[in-house]
BALODREN-943270 format. One record per residue (C-alpha): x, y, z; residue in three letters. Coordinates in steps of 0.25 Angstrom, whole numbers, padded with zeros to 4 digits, always signed. Layout:
N
XYZAla/...
This chain:
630
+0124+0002+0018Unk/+0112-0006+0017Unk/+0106-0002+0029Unk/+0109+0012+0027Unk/+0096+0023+0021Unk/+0100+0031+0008Unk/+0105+0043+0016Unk/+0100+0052+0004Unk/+0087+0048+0002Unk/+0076+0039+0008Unk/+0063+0043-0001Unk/+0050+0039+0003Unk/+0042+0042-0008Unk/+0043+0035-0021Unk/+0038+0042-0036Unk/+0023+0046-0034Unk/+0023+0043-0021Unk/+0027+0053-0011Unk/+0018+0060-0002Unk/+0016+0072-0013Unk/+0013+0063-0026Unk/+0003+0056-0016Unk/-0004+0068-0010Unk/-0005+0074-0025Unk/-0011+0059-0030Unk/-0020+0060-0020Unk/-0024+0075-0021Unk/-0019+0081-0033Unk/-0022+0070-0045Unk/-0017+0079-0057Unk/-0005+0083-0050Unk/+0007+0075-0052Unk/+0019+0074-0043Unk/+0033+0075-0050Unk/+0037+0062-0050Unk/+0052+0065-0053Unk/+0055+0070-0039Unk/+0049+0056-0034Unk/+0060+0049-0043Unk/+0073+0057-0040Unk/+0070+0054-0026Unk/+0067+0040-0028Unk/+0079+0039-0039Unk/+0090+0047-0031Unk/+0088+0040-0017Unk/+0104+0034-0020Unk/+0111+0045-0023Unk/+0122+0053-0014Unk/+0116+0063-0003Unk/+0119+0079-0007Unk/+0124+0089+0004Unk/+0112+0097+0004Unk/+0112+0111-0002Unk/+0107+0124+0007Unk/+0092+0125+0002Unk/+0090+0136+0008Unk/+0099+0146+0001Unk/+0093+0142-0013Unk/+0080+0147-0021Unk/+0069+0135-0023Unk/+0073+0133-0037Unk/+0087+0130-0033Unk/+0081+0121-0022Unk/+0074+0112-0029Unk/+0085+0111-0040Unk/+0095+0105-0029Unk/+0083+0099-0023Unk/+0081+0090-0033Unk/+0096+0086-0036Unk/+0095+0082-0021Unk/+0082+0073-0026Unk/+0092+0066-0037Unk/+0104+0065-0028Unk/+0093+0056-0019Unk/+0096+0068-0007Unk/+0082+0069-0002Unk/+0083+0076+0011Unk/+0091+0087+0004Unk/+0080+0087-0008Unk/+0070+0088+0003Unk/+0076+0100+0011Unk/+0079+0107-0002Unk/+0067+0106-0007Unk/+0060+0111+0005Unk/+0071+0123+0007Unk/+0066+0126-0009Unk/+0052+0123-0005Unk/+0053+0136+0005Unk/+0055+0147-0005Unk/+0048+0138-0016Unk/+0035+0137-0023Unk/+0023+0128-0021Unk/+0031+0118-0033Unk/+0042+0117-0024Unk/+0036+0117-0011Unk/+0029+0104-0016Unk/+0041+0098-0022Unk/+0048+0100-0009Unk/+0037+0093-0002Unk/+0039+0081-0011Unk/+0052+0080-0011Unk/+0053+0081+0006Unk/+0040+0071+0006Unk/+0049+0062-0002Unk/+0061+0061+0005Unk/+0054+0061+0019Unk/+0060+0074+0023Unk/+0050+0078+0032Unk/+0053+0092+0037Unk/+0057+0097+0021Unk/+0044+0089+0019Unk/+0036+0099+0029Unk/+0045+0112+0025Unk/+0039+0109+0011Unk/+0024+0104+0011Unk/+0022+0118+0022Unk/+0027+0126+0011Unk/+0019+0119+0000Unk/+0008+0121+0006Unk/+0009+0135+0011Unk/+0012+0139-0004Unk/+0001+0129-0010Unk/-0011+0128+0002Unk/-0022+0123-0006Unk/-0013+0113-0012Unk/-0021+0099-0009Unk/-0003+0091-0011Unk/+0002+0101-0003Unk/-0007+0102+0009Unk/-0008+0086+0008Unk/+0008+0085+0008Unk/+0008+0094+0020Unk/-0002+0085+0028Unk/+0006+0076+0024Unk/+0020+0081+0030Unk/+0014+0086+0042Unk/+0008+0072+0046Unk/+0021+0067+0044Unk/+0027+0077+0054Unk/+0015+0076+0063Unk/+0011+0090+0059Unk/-0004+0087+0063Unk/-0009+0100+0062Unk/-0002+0104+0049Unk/-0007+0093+0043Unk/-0020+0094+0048Unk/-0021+0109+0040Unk/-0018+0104+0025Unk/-0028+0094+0024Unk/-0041+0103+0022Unk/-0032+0108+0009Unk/-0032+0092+0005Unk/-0044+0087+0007Unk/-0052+0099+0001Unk/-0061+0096-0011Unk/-0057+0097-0024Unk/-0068+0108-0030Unk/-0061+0115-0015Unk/-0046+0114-0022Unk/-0050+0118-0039Unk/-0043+0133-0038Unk/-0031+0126-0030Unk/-0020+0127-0039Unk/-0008+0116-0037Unk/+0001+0127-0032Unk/-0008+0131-0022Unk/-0016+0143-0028Unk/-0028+0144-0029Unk/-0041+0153-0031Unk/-0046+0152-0015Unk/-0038+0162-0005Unk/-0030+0155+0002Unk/-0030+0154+0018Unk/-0025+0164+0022Unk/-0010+0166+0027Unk/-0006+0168+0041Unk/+0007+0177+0045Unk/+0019+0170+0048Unk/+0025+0154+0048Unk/+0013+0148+0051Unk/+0006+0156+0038Unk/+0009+0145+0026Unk/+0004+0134+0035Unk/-0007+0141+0040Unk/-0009+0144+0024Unk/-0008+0130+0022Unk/-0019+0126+0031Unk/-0031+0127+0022Unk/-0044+0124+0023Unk/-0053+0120+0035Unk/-0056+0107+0037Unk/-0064+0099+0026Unk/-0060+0110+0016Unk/-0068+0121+0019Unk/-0072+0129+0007Unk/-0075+0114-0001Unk/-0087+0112-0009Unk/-0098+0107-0004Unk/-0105+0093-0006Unk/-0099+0078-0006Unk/-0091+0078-0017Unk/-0084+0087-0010Unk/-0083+0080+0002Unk/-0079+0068-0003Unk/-0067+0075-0011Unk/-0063+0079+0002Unk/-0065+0066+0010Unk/-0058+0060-0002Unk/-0045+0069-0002Unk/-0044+0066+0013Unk/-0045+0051+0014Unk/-0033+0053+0002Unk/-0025+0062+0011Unk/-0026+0055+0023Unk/-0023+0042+0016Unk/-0009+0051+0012Unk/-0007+0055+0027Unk/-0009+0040+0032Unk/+0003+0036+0023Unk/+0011+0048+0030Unk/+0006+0047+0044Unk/+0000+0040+0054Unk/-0015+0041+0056Unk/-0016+0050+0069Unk/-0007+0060+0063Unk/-0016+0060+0051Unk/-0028+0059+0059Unk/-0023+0072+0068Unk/-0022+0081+0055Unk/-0034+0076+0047Unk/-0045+0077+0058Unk/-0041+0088+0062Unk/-0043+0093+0047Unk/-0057+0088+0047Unk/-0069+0094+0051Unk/-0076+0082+0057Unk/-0090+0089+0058Unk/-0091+0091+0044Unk/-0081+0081+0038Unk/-0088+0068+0028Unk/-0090+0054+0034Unk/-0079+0049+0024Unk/-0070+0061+0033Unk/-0074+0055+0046Unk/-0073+0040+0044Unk/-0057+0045+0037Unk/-0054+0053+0052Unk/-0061+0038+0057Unk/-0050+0031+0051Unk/-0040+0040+0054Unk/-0042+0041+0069Unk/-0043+0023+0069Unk/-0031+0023+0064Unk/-0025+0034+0073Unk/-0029+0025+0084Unk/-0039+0035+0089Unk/-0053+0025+0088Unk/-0061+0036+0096Unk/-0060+0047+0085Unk/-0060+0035+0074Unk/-0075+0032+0079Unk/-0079+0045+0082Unk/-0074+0048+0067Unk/-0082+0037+0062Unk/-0095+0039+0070Unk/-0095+0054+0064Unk/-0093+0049+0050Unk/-0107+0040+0053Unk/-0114+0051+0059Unk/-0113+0057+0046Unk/-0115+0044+0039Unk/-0119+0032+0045Unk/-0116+0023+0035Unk/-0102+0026+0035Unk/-0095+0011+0033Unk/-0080+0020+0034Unk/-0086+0025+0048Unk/-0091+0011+0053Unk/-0078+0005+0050Unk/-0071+0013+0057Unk/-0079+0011+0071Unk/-0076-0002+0070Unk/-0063-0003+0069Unk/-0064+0006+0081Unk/-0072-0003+0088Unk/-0062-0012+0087Unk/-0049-0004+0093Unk/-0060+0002+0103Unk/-0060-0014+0108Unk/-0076-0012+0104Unk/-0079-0026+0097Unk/-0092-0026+0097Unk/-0095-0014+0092Unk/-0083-0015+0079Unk/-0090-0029+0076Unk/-0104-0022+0076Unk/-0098-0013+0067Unk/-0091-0022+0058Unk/-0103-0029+0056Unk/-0111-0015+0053Unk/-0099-0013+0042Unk/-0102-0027+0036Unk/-0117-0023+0034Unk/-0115-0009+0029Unk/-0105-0012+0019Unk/-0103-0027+0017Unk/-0092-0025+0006Unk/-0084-0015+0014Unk/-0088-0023+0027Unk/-0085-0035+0025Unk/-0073-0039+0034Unk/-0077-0028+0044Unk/-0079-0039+0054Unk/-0068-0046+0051Unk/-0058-0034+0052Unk/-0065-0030+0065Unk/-0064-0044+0072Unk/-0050-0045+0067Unk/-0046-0033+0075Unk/-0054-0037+0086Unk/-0043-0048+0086Unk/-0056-0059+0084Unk/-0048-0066+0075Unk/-0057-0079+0073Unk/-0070-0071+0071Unk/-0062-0062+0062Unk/-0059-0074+0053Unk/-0072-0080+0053Unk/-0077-0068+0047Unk/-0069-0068+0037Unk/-0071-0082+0033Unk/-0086-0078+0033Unk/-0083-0069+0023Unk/-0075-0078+0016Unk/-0086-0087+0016Unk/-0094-0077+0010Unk/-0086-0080-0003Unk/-0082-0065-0006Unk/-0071-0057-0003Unk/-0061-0070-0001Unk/-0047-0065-0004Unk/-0050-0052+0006Unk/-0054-0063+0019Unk/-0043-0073+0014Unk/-0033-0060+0017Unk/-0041-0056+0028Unk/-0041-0070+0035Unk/-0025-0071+0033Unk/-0023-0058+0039Unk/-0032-0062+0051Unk/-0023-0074+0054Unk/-0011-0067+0053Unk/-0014-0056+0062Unk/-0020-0066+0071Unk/-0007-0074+0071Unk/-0013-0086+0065Unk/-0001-0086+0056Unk/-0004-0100+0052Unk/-0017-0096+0046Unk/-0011-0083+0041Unk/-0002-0091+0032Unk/-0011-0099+0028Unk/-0020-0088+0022Unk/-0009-0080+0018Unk/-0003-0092+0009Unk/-0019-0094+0002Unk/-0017-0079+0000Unk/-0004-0078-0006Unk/-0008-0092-0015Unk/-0021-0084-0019Unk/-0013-0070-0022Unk/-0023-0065-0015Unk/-0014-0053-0009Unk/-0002-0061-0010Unk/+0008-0053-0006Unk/+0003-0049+0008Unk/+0000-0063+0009Unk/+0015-0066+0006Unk/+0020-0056+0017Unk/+0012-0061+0028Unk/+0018-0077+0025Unk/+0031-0073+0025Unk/+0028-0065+0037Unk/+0020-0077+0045Unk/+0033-0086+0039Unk/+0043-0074+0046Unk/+0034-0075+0059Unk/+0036-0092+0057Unk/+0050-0091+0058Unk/+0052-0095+0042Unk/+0062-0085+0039Unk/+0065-0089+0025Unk/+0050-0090+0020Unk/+0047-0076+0026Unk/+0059-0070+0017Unk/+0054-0077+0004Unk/+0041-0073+0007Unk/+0047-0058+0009Unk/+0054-0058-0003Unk/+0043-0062-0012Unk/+0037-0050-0008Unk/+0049-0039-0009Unk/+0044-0033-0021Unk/+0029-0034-0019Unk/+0018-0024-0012Unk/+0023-0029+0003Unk/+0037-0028-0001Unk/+0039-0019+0011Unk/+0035-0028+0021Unk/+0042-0040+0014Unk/+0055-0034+0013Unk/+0056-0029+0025Unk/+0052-0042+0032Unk/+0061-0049+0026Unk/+0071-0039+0028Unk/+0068-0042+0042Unk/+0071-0056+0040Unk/+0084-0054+0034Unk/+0089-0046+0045Unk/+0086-0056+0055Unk/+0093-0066+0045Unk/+0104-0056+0045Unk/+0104-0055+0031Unk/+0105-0039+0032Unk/+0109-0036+0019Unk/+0098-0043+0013Unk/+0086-0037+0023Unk/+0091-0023+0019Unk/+0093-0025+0003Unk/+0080-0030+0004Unk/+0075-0015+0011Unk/+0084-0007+0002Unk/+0080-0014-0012Unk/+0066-0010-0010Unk/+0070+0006-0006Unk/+0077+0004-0020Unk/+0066+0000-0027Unk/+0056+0008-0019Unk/+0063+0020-0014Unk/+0050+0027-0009Unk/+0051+0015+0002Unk/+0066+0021+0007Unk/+0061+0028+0019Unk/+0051+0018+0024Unk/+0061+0005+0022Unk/+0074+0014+0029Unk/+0065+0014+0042Unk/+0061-0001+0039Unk/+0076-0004+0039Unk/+0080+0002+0051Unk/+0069-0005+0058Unk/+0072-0018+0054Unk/+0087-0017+0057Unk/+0084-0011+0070Unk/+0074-0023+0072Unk/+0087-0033+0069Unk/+0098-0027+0077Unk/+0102-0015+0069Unk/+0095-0003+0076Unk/+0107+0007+0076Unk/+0106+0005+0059Unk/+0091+0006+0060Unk/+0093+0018+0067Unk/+0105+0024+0059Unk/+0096+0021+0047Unk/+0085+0030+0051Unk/+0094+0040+0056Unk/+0101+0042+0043Unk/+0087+0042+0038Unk/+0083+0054+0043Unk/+0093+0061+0038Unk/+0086+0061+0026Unk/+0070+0063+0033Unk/+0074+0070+0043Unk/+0066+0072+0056Unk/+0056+0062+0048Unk/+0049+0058+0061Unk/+0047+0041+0057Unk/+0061+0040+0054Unk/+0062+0046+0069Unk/+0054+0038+0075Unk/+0058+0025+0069Unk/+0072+0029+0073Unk/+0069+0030+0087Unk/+0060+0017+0086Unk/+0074+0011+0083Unk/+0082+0017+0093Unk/+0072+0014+0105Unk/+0074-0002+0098Unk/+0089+0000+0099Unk/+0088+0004+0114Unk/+0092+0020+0111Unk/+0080+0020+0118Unk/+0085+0035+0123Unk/+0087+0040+0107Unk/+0074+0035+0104Unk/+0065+0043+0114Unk/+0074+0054+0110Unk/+0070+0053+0095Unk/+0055+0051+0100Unk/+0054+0062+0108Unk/+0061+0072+0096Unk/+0051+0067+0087Unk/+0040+0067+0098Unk/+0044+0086+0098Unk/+0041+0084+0083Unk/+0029+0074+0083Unk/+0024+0080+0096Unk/+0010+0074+0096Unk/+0012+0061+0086Unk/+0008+0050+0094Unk/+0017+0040+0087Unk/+0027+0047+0092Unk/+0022+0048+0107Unk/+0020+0035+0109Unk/+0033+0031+0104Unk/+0041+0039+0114Unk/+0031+0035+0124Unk/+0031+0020+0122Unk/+0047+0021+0121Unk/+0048+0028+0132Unk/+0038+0019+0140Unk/+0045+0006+0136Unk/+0059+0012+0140Unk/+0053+0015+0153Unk/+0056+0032+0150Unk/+0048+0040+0157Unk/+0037+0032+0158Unk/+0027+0045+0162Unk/+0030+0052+0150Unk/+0030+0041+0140Unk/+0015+0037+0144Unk/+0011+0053+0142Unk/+0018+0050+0127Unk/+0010+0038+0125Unk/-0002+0044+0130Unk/-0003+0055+0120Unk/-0001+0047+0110Unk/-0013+0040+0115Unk/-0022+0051+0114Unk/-0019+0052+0100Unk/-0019+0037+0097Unk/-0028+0030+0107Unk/-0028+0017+0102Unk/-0015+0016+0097Unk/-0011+0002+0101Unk/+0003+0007+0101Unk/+0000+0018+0110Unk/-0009+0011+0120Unk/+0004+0000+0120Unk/+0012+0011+0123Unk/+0003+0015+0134Unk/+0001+0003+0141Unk/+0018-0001+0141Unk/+0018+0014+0146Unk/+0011+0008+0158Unk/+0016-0004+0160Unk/+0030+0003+0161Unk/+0023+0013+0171Unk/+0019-0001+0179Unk/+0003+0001+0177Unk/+0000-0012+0170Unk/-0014-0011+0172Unk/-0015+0000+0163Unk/-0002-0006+0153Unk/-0012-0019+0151Unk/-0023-0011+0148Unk/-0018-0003+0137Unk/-0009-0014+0131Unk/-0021-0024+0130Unk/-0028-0012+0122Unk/-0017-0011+0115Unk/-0015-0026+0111Unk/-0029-0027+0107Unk/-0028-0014+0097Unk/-0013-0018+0089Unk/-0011-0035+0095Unk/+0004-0030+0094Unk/+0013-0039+0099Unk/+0019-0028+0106Unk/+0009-0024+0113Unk/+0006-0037+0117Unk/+0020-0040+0123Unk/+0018-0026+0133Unk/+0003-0031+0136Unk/+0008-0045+0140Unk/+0019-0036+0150Unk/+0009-0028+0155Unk/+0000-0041+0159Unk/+0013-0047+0163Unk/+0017-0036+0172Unk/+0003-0034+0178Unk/+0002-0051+0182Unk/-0007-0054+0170Unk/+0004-0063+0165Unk/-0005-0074+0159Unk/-0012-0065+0152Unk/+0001-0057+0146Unk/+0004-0072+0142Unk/-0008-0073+0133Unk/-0006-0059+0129Unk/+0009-0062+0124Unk/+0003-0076+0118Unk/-0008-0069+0109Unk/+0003-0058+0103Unk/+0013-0069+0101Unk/+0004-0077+0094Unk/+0003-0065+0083Unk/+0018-0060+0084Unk/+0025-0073+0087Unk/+0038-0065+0084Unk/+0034-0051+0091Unk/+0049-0047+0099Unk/+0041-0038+0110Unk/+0032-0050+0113Unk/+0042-0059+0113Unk/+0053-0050+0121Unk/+0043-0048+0132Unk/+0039-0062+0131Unk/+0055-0065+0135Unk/+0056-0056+0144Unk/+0044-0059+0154Unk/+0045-0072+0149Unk/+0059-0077+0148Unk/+0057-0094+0148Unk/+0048-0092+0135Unk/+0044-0082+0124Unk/+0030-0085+0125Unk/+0019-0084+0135Unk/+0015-0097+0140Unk/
């Protein structure tokens, strides 16, 4: 069926690209990755499932034999599990191979079983204490991940006697008795590398090697979990302004603008002519709600470093939604006769994300007349023709695009399209023929499948596609929590706490998955008390998360305290303007009396997200003779 995942394979990373071939590009360049593991996977994804053999009763040679048939035979999870069962009893050779292999196929527990014993066996090895950062971020193993990255971000001249299998002239740390003795092994070196050369070349080797794994951990993880394991790596009284202003970036990203700033004013203590650092503060001025102090600063960045400054103002008045002053800085800068195609973008994305859609077209047809980024140009005009209501002309303008560097998002608008259409056939060969031509996309397009069939009145297949999906990843914590996304939209609203609250025993402390039990729970009416503890724990690790603090005020707007509901949905509106958020703000000024002034809240969303369904359900339910505010 059409609609159905590969039961025997749904690979993720293409040839050269899986998590091992990037961590050994970015750390290891004169090593190579076999590539021919890569291409079986990718070549045998349409072959039959094998019944998988007992790994257990055979010697690791034997393992990797039948491992590697299982690889051709497209059979990933058995690959995966047999590797990692040969990985066991194996050497360092092996113990990689497994991690590749598991990595590959998104089998994240073989995945863990074989980077742990990598890295016992190897722990000087820069690739394995990378991978096993790497994993452990995916499972939300803060701690674990937070131990190997001393072993990556070492110097160089600190890592000559280290050997690719892991020997080397230095004794290694010393092993502790019983379970916890390979990991403990494993652990390495104090923070900053302890033991490294001194003076800046080496410094700058490590600043180098981190932003390069952090970079790898941002693809695999979200930013708090990444911020949680890297500073906790770092020694923040001795680590460089470049390290500082990296944890600054990290903590704005984690929604954590308090230890962003306090990040970044370090870094300038210790050199005040930090641009990074000044950046920074002013972006966190701006979710702090501080205007005048992220315009002072914009400005600040403008005279320090014209170059790299030059739309500091603009950027900074466009997120303090001062749209009008925001464009008229940039057609100073126009003016100025430099830099033209980057404000012509600039200026375009401006009116889009203002909901001047007329505007927007019109600069995006200059750009796509000019090729000057001609295919984002093209995606957003057939995006603002789908917002129009001009179906046809969205789906040309999709398909001209199917094959370029937005394919993605084109095909799977337009697959959006075609389902509304009913043209079902269609919106799904369009998904599968790109998972044929690019099968490292198979995992990510299965979930985008069952999503946009759940979002046009197939949820039980959306659901039955992730499900069969992790038979092949299994207890692979997105594909959990997607599922139970779906099966709160499909009103099995009891299943889907239930699938939240096993992941929340695994993920005990991830945020993410804190504030989605809480907020489901909130909006369902469940245990209203507890659900507002969820929410607020994942506060305290993400206090600015616009997500969170929505979660929190509709929290209290279900507990009746709409004083505080307004409050904390406003600050949310102004962080994210999601339409979403608008339509609980509006309910909550609605509920409390401030009906006029939920009008004008409802009126400003619509105005961006003419076609928002939360906006427009709310609008029909508190407002039934119209779907707009008056």
């Amino acid at each position: 069926m059409a609609d159905a995942p590969d039961k025997n394979c749904v690979v993720r990373a293409a040839p050269g690209r899986s998590i091992v071939g990037r961590v050994t590009r970015l750390f290891s360049p004169f090593r190579s990755v076999p590539r021919g593991l890569m291409l079986v996977l990718v070549a045998g994804c349409s072959a039959a499932a094998q019944t998988a053999p007992d790994p257990a009763a055979r010697d690791p040679n034997a393992s990797t034999v039948i491992a590697e048939i299982a690889l051709e035979r497209g059979d990933c999870r058995t690959a995966a599990e047999t590797y990692a069962a040969a990985a066991k009893r194996g050497d360092v050779n092996v113990a990689r191979r497994a991690s590749e292999v598991a990595l590959a196929c998104e089998h994240l527990p073989a995945a863990w079983e074989a980077t742990r014993r990598w890295r016992a066996l190897a722990p000087q090895d820069r690739d394995a204490a990378a991978v096993y950062a790497t994993v452990a971020l995916k499972l939300y193993r803060i701690p674990e991940a937070r131990s190997a990255i001393p072993t990556v971000i070492r110097p160089d001249d600190d890592a000559d006697s280290a050997e690719p299998g892991g020997k080397t002239d230095r004794k290694p740390p010393a092993r502790q008795s019983g379970a916890a003795g390979s990991e403990a092994a494993a652990q390495g070196e104090s923070a900053q590398g302890s033991g490294a050369p001194a003076g800046d070349s080496a410094v700058k080797d490590s600043d180098a090697k981190l932003a390069q794994l952090v970079a790898l951990l941002l693809q695999e993880a979200d930013a708090t979990a990444v911020l949680g394991a890297v500073s906790g790596a770092i020694d923040t009284d001795s680590a460089s302004p470049t390290a500082l202003n990296l944890l600054a970036e990290l903590a704005l990203g984690a929604y954590d603008v308090k230890r962003a700033e306090e990040y970044a004013n370090l870094a300038l203590k210790r050199d005040p002519n930090s641009f990074e650092a000044k950046d920074v503060l002013a972006r966190a001025y701006v979710v702090r709600g501080d205007a005048n102090a992220a315009i002072a600063t914009a400005r600040e960045l403008m005279r320090m470093d014209p170059e790299r400054g030059a739309f500091a103002l603009a950027e900074v008045l466009a997120s303090l939604d001062r749209v009008e002053e925001a464009r008229r800085e940039l057609e100073r800068i126009r003016a100025e006769g430099s830099r033209t195609a980057e404000v012509d973008r600039r200026l375009a994305l401006l009116a889009y994300s203002s909901g001047d859609f007329d505007e927007a077209q019109r600069r995006f047809t200059e750009l796509a007349t000019s090729n000057q980024g001609s295919e984002a140009a093209l995606l957003y005009l057939a995006q603002i023709a789908e917002r129009d209501g001009d179906t046809e002309t969205a789906l040309a303008g999709y398909r001209r695009l199917v094959n370029s560097s937005v394919a993605v998002a084109a095909r799977s608008r337009a697959a959006a399209l075609l389902l509304e259409k009913k043209e079902r056939g269609e919106a799904l060969t369009l998904l599968d023929d790109y998972v044929s031509e690019h099968p490292e996309q198979n995992f990510e397009m299965t979930v985008t499948k069952a999503h946009l069939l759940a979002d046009h009145g197939e949820s039980d297949t959306g659901i039955a596609l992730l499900t069969a999906a992790l038979e092949n990843h299994p207890d692979h914590p997105s594909l959990q929590y997607d599922r139970a996304v779906l099966l709160e939209r499909a009103g099995r609203v009891r299943e889907s706490v239930a699938a939240l609250e096993q992941l929340l025993e695994e993920r005990e402390d991830d945020p993410t998955i804190l504030n989605a039990l809480g907020y489901t729970m909130a909006d369902h009416n469940i245990e209203l008390s507890r659900a507002e503890s969820l929410i607020r724990k994942s506060l305290k690790a993400m206090p600015d998360n616009p997500a969170v603090l929505d979660s929190l005020g509709w929290v209290r707007f279900r507990r009746g305290d709409y004083k505080q509901a307004v409050e904390h949905l406003a600050r949310a509106y102004a962080l994210a303007r999601d339409p979403e958020i608008a339509a609980h703000w509006g309910e909550a000024l609605w509920a409390s009396g401030q009906k006029q002034e939920a009008r004008k809240v409802w009126a400003a969303a619509l105005a961006r997200d003419p076609d928002s369904k939360p906006l427009k359900e709310t609008l029909e339910r508190l407002i039934p003779a119209s779907t707009e505010p008056s």
